[in-house]
Biopython code that builds the backbone (N, CA, C, O; Angstrom):
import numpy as np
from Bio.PDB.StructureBuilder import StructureBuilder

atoms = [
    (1, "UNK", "N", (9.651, -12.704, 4.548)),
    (1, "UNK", "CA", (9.010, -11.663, 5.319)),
    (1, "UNK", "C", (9.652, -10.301, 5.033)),
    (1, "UNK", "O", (8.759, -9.463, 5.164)),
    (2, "UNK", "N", (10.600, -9.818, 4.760)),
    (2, "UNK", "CA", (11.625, -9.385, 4.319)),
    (2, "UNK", "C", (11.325, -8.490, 3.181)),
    (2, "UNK", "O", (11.507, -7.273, 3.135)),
    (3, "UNK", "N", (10.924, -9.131, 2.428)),
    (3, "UNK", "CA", (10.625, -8.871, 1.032)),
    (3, "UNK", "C", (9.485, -8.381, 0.747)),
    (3, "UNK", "O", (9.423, -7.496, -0.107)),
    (4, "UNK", "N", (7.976, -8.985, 1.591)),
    (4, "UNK", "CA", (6.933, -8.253, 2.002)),
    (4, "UNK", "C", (7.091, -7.158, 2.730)),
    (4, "UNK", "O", (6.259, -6.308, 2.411)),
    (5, "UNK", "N", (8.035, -6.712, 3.841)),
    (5, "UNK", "CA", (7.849, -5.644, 4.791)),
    (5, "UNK", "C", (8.496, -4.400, 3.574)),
    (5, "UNK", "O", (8.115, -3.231, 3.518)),
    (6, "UNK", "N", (9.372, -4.936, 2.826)),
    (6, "UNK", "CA", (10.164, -4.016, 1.623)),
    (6, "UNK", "C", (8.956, -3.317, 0.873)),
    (6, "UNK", "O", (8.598, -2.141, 0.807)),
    (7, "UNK", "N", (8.755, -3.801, 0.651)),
    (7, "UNK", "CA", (7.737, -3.633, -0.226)),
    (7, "UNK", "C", (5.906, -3.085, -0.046)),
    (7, "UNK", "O", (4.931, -3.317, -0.760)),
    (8, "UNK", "N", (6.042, -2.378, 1.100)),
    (8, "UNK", "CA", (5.205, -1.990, 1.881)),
    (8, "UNK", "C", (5.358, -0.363, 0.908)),
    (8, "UNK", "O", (6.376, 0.211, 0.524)),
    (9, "UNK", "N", (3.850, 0.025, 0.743)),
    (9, "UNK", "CA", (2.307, -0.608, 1.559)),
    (9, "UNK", "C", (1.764, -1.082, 0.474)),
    (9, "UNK", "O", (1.829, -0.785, -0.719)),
    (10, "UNK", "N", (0.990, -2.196, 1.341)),
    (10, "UNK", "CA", (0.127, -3.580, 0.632)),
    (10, "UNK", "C", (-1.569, -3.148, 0.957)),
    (10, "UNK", "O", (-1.974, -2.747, 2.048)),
    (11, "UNK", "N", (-2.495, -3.362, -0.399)),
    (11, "UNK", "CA", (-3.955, -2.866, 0.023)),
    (11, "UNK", "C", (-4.112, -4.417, -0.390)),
    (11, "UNK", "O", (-3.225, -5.215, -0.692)),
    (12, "UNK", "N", (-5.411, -4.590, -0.318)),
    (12, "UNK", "CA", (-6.092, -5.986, -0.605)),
    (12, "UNK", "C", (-8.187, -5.127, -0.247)),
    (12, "UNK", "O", (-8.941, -4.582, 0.560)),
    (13, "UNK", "N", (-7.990, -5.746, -1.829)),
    (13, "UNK", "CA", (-9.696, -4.938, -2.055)),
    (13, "UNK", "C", (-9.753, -3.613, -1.605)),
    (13, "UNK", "O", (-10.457, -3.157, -0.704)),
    (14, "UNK", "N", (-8.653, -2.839, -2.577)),
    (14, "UNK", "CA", (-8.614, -1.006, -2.268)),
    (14, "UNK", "C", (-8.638, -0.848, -0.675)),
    (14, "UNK", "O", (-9.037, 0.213, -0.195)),
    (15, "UNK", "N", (-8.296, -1.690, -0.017)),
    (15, "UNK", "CA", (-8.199, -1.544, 1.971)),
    (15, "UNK", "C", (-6.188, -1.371, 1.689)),
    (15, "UNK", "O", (-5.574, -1.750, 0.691)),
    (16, "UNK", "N", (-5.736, -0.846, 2.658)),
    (16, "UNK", "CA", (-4.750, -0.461, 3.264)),
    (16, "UNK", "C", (-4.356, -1.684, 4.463)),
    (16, "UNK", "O", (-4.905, -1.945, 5.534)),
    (17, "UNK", "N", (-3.409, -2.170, 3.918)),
    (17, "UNK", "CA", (-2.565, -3.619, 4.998)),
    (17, "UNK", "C", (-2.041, -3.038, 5.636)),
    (17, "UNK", "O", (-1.496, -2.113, 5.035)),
    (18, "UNK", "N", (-1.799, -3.050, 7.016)),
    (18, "UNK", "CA", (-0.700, -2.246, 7.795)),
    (18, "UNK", "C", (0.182, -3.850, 8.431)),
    (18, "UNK", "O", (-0.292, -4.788, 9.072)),
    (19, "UNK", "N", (1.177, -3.686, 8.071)),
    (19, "UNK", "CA", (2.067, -5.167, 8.834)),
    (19, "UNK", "C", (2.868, -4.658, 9.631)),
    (19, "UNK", "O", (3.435, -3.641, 9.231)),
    (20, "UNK", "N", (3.129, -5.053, 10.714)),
    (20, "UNK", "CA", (4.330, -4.842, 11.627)),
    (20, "UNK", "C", (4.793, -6.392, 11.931)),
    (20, "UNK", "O", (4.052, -7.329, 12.232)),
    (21, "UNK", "N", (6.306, -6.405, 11.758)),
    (21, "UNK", "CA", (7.150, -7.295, 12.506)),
    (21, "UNK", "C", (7.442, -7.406, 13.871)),
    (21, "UNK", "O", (7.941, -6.558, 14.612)),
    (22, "UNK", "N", (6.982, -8.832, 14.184)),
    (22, "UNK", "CA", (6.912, -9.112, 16.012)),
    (22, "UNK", "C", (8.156, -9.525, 16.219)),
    (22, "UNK", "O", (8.681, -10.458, 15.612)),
    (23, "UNK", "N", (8.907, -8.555, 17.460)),
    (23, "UNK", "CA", (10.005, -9.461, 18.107)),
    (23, "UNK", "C", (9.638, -10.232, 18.824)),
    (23, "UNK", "O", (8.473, -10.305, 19.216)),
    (24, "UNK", "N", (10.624, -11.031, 19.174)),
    (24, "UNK", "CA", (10.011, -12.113, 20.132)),
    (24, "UNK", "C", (10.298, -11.749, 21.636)),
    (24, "UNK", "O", (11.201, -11.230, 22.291)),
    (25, "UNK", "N", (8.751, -12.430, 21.883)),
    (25, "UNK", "CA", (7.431, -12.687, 23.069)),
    (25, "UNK", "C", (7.283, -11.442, 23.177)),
    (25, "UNK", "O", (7.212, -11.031, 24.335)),
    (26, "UNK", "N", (7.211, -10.688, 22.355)),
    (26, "UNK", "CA", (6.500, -9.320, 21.685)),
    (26, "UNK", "C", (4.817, -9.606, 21.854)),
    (26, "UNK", "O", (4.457, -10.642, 21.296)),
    (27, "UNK", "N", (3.643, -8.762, 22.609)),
    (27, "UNK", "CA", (2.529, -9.003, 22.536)),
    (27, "UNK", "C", (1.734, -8.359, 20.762)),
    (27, "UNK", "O", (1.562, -7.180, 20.455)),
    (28, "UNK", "N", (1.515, -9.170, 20.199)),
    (28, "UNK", "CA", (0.805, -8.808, 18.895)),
    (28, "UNK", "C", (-0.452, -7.812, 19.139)),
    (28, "UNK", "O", (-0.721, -7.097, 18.174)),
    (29, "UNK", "N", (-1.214, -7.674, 20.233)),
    (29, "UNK", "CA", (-2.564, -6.863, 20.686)),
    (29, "UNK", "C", (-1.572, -5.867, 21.068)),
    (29, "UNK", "O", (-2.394, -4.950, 21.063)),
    (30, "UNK", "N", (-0.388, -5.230, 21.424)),
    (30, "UNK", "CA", (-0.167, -4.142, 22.190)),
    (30, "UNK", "C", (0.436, -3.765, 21.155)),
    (30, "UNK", "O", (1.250, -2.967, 21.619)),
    (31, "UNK", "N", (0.662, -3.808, 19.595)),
    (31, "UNK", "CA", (1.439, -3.063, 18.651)),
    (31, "UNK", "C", (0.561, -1.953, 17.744)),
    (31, "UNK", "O", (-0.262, -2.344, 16.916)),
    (32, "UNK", "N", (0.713, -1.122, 17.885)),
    (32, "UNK", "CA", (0.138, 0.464, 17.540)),
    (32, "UNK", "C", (0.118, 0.133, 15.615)),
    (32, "UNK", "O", (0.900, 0.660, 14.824)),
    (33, "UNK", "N", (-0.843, -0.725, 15.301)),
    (33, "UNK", "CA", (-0.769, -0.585, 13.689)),
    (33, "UNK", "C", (-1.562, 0.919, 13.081)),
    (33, "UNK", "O", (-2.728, 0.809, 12.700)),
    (34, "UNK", "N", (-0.976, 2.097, 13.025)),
    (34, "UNK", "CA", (-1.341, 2.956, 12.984)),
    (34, "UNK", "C", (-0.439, 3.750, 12.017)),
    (34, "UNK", "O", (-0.885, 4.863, 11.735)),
    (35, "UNK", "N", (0.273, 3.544, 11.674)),
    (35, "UNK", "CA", (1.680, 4.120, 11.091)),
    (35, "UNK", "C", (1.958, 3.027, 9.970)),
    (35, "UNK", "O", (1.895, 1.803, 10.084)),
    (36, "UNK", "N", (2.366, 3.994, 8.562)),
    (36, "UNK", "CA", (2.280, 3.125, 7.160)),
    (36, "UNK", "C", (3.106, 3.567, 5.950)),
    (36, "UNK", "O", (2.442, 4.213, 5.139)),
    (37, "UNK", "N", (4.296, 3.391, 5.651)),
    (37, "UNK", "CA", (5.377, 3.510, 4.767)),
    (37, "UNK", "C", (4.647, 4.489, 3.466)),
    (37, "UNK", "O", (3.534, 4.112, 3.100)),
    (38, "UNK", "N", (5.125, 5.471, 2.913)),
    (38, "UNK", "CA", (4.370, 6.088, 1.507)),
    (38, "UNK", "C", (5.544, 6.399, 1.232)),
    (38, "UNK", "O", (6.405, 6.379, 2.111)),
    (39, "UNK", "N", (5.945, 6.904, -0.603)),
    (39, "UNK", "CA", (6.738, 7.207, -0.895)),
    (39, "UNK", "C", (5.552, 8.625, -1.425)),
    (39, "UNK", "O", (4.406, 8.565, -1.870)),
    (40, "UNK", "N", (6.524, 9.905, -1.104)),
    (40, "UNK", "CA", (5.435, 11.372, -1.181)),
    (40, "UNK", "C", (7.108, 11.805, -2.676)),
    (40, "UNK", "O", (8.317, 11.624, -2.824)),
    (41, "UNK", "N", (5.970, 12.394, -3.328)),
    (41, "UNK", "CA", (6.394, 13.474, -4.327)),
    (41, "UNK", "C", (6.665, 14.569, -3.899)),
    (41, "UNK", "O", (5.958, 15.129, -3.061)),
    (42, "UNK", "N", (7.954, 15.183, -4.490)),
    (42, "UNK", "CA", (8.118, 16.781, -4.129)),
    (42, "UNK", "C", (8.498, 17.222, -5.407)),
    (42, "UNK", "O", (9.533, 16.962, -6.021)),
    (43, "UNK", "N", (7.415, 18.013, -5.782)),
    (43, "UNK", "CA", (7.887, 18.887, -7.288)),
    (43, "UNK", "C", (7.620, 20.540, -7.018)),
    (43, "UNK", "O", (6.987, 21.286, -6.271)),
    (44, "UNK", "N", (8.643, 20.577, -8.265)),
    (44, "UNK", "CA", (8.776, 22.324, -8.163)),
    (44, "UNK", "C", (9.535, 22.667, -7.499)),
    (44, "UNK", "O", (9.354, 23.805, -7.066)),
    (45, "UNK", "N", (10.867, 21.885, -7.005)),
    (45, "UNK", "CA", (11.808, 22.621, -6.382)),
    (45, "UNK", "C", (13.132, 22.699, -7.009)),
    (45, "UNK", "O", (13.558, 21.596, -7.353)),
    (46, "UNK", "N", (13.911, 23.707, -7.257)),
    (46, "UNK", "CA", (14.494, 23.837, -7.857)),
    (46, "UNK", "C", (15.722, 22.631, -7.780)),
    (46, "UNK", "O", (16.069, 22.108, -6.721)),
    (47, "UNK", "N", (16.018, 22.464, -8.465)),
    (47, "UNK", "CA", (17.552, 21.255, -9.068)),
    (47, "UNK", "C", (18.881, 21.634, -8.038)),
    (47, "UNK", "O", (19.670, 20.712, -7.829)),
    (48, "UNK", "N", (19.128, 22.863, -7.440)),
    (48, "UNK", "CA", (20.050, 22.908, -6.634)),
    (48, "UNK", "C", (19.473, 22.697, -5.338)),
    (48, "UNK", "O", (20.200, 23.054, -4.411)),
    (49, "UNK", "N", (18.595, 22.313, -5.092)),
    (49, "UNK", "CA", (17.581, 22.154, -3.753)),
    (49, "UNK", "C", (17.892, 20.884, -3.369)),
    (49, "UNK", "O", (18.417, 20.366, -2.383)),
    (50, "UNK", "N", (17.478, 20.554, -4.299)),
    (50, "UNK", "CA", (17.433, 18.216, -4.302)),
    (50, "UNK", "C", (18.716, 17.783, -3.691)),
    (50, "UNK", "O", (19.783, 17.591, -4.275)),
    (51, "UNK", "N", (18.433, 17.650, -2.340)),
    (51, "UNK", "CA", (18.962, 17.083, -1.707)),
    (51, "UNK", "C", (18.288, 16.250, -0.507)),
    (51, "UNK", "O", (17.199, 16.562, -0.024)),
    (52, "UNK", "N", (19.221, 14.926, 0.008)),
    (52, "UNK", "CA", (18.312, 14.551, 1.299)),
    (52, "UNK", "C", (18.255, 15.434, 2.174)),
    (52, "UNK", "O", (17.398, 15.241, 3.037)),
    (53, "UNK", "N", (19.104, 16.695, 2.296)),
    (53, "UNK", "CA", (18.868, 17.111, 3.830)),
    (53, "UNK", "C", (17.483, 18.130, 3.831)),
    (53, "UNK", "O", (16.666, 18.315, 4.732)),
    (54, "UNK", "N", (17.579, 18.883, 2.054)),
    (54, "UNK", "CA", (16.055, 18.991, 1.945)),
    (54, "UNK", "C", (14.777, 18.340, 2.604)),
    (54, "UNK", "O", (13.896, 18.912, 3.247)),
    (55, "UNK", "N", (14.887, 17.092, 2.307)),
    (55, "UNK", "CA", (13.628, 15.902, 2.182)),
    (55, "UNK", "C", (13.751, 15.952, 3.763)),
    (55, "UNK", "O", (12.613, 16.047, 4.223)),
    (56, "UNK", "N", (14.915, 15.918, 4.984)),
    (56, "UNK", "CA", (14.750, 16.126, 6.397)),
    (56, "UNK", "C", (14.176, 16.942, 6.828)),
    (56, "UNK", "O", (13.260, 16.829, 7.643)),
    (57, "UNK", "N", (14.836, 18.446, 6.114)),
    (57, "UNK", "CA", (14.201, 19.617, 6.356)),
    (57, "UNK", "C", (13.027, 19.638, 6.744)),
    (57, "UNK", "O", (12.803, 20.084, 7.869)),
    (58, "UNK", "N", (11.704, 19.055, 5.736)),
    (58, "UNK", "CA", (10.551, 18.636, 5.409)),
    (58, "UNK", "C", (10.020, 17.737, 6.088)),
    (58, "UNK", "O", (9.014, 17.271, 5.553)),
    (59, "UNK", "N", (10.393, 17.139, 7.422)),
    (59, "UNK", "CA", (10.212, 16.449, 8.587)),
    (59, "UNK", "C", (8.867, 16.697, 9.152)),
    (59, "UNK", "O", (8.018, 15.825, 9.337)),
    (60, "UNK", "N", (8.696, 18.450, 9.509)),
    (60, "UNK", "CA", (7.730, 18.962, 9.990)),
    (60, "UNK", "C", (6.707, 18.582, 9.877)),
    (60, "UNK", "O", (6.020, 18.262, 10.846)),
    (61, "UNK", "N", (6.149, 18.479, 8.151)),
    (61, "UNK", "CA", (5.591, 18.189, 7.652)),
    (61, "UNK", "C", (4.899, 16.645, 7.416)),
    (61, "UNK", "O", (3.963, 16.448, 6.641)),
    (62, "UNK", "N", (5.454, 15.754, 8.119)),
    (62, "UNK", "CA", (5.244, 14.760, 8.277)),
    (62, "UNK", "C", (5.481, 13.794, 9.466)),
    (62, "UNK", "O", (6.079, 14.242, 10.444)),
    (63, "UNK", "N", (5.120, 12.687, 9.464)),
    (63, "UNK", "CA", (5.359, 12.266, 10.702)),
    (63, "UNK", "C", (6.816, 11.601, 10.821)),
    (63, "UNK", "O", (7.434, 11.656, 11.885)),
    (64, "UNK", "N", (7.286, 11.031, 9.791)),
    (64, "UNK", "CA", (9.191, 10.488, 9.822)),
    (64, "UNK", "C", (9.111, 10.319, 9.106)),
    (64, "UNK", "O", (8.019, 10.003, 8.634)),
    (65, "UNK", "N", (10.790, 10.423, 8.045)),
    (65, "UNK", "CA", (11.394, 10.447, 7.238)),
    (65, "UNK", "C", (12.233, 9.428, 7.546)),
    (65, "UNK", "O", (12.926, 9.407, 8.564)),
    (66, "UNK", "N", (12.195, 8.281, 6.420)),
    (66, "UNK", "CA", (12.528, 6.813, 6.308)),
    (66, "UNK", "C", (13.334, 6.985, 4.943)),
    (66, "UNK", "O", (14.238, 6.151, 4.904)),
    (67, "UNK", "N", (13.318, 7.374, 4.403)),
    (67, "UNK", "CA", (13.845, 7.329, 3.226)),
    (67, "UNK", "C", (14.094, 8.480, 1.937)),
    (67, "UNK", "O", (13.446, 9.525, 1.996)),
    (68, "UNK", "N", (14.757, 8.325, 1.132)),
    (68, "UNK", "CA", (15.141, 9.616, 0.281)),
    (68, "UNK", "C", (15.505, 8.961, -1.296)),
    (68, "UNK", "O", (15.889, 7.803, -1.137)),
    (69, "UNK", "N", (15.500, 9.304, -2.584)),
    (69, "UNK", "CA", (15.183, 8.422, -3.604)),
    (69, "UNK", "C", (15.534, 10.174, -4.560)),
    (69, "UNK", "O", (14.832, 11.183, -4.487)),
    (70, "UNK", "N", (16.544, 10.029, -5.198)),
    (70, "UNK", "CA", (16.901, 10.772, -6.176)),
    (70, "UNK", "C", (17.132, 10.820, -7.695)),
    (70, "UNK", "O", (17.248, 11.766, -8.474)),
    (71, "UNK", "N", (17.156, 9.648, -7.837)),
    (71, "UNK", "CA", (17.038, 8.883, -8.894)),
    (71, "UNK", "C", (16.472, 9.735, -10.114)),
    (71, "UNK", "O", (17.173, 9.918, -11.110)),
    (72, "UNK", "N", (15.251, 10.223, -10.016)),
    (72, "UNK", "CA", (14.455, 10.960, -10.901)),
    (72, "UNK", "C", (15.088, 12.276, -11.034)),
    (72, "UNK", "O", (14.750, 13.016, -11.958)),
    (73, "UNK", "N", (16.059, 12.658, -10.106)),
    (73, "UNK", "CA", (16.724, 13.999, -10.615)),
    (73, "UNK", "C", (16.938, 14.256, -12.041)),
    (73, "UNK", "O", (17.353, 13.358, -12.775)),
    (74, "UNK", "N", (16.694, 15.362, -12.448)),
    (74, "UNK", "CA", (17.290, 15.744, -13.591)),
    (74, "UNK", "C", (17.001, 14.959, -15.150)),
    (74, "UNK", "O", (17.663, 15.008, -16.186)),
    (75, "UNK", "N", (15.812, 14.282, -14.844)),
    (75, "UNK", "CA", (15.388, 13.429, -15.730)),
    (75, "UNK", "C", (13.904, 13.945, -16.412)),
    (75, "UNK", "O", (12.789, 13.799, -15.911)),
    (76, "UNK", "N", (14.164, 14.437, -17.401)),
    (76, "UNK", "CA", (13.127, 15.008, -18.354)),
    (76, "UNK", "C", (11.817, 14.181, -18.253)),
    (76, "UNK", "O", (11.521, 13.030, -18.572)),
    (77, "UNK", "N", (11.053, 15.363, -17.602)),
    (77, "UNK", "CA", (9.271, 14.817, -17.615)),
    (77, "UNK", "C", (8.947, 14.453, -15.990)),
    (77, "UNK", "O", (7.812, 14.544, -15.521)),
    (78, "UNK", "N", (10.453, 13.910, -15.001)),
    (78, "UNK", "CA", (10.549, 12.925, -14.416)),
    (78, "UNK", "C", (11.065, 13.617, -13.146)),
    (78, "UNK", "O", (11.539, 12.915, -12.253)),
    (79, "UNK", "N", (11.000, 15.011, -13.005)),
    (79, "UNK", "CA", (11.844, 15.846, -12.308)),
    (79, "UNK", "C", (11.497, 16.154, -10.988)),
    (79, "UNK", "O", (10.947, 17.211, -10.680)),
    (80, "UNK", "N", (11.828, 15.180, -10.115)),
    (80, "UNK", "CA", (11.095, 15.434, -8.556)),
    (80, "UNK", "C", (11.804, 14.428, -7.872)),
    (80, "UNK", "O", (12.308, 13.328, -8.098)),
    (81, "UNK", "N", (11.591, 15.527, -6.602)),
    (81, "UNK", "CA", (12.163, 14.368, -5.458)),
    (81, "UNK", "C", (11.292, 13.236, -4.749)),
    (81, "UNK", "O", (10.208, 13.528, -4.244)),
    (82, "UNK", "N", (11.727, 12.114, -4.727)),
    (82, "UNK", "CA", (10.939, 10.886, -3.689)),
    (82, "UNK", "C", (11.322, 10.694, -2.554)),
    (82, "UNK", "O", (12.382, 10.163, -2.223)),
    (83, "UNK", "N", (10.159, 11.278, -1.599)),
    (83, "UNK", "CA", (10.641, 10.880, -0.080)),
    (83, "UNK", "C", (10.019, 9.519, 0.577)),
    (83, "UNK", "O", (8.798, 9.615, 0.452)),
    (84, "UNK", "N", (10.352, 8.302, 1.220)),
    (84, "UNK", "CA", (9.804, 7.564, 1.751)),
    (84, "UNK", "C", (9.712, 7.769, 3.352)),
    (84, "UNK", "O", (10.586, 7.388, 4.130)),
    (85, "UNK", "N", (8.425, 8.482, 3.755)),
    (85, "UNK", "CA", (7.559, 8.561, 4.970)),
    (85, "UNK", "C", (6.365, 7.565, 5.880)),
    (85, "UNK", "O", (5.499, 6.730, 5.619)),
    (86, "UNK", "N", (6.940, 8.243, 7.078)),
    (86, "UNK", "CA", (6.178, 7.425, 7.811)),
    (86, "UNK", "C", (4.279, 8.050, 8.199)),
    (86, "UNK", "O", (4.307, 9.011, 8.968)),
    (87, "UNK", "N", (3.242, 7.752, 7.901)),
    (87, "UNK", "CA", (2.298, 8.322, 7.969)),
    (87, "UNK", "C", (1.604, 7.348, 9.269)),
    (87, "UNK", "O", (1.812, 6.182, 9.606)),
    (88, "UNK", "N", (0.901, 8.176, 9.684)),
    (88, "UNK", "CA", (-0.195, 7.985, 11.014)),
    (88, "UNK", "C", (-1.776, 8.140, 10.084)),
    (88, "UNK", "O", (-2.316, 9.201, 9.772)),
    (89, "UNK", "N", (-2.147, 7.083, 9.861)),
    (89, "UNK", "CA", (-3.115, 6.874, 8.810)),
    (89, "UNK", "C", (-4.463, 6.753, 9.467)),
    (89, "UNK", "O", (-5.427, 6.309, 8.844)),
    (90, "UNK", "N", (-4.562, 7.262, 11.096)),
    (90, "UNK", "CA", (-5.527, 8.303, 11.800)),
    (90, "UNK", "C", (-5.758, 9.385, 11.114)),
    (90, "UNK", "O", (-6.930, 9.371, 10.737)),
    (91, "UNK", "N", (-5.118, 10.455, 10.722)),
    (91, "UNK", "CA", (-4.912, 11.732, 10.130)),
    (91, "UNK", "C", (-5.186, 11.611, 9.012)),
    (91, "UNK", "O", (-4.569, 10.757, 8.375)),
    (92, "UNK", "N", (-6.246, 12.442, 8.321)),
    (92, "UNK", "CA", (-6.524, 13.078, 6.666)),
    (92, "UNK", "C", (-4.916, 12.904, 5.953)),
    (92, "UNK", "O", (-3.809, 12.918, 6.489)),
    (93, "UNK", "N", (-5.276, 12.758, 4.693)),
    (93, "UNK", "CA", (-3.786, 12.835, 3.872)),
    (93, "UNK", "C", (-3.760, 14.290, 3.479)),
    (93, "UNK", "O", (-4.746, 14.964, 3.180)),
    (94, "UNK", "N", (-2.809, 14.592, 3.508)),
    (94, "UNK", "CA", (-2.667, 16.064, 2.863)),
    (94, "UNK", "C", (-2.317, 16.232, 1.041)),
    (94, "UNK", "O", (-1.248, 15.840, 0.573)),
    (95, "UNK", "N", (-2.912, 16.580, 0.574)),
    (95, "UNK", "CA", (-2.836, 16.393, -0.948)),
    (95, "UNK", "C", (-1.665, 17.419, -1.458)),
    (95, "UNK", "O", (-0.747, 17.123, -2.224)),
    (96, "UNK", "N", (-1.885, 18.560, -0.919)),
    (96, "UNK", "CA", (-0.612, 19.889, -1.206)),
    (96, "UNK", "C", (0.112, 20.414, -0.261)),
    (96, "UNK", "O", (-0.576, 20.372, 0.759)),
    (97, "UNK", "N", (1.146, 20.897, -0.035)),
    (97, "UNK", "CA", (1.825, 21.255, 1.464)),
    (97, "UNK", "C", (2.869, 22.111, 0.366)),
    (97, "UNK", "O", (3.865, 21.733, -0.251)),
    (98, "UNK", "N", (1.942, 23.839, 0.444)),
    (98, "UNK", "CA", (3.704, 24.946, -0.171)),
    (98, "UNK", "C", (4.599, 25.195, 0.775)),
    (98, "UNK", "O", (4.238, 25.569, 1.891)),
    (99, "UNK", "N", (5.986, 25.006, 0.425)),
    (99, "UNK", "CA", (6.999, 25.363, 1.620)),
    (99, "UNK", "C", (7.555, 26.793, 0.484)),
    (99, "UNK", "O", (8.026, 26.693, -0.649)),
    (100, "UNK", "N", (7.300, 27.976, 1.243)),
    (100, "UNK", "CA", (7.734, 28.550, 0.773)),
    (100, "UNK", "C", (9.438, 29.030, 1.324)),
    (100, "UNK", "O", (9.789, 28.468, 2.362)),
    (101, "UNK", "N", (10.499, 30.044, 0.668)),
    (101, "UNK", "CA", (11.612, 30.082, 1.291)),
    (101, "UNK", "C", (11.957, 31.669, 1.339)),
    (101, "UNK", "O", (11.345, 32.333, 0.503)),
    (102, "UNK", "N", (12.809, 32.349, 2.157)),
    (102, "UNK", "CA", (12.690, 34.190, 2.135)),
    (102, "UNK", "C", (14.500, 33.772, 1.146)),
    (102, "UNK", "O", (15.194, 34.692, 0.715)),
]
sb = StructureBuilder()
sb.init_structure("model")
sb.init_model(0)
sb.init_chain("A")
sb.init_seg("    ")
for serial, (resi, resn, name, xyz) in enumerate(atoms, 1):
    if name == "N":
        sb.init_residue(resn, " ", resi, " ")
    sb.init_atom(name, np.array(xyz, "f"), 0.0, 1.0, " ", f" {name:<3s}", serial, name[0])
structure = sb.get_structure()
């Protein structure tokens, strides 16, 4: 189970799986499946930027910040940050979001 919830999000026939884990004598009808793991791209920010507290910063902008993935730093072609967010998949996706800075 573990390994499925990791590995979230799951579609089946281009549909969107939403899974939540039941604690126990947890009611399964009263759990809000509404909310769904994405890993979001951030490009175009400069190399001294890339940081997680950046990707917090950027909270606003989303509904929670679960995760942070740097890996691709500094890697030719490959140059962006990965945030893993929590989305409310009620709400339109947002395709572009400029943060500009003074």
């Amino acid at each position: 189970m573990e390994r499925v919830l990791k590995g979230l999000p799951w579609t089946f026939n281009n549909h969107l799986l939403i899974l939540s884990k039941l604690k126990r004598g947890e009611d399964p009808l009263k759990i809000p499946l509404v909310y769904a793991p994405f890993w979001v791209q951030i490009h175009d920010v400069p190399i001294v930027l890339f940081y997680e507290n950046l990707a917090k910063l950027l909270r606003n902008f989303i509904e929670a910040f679960l995760e942070y993935d740097g890996s691709n730093l500094g890697k030719e072609n490959r140059n962006y940050m990965r945030v893993k967010v929590q989305i409310d998949v009620r709400k339109p996706l947002r395709r572009k979001k400029q943060v500009m800075s003074k």
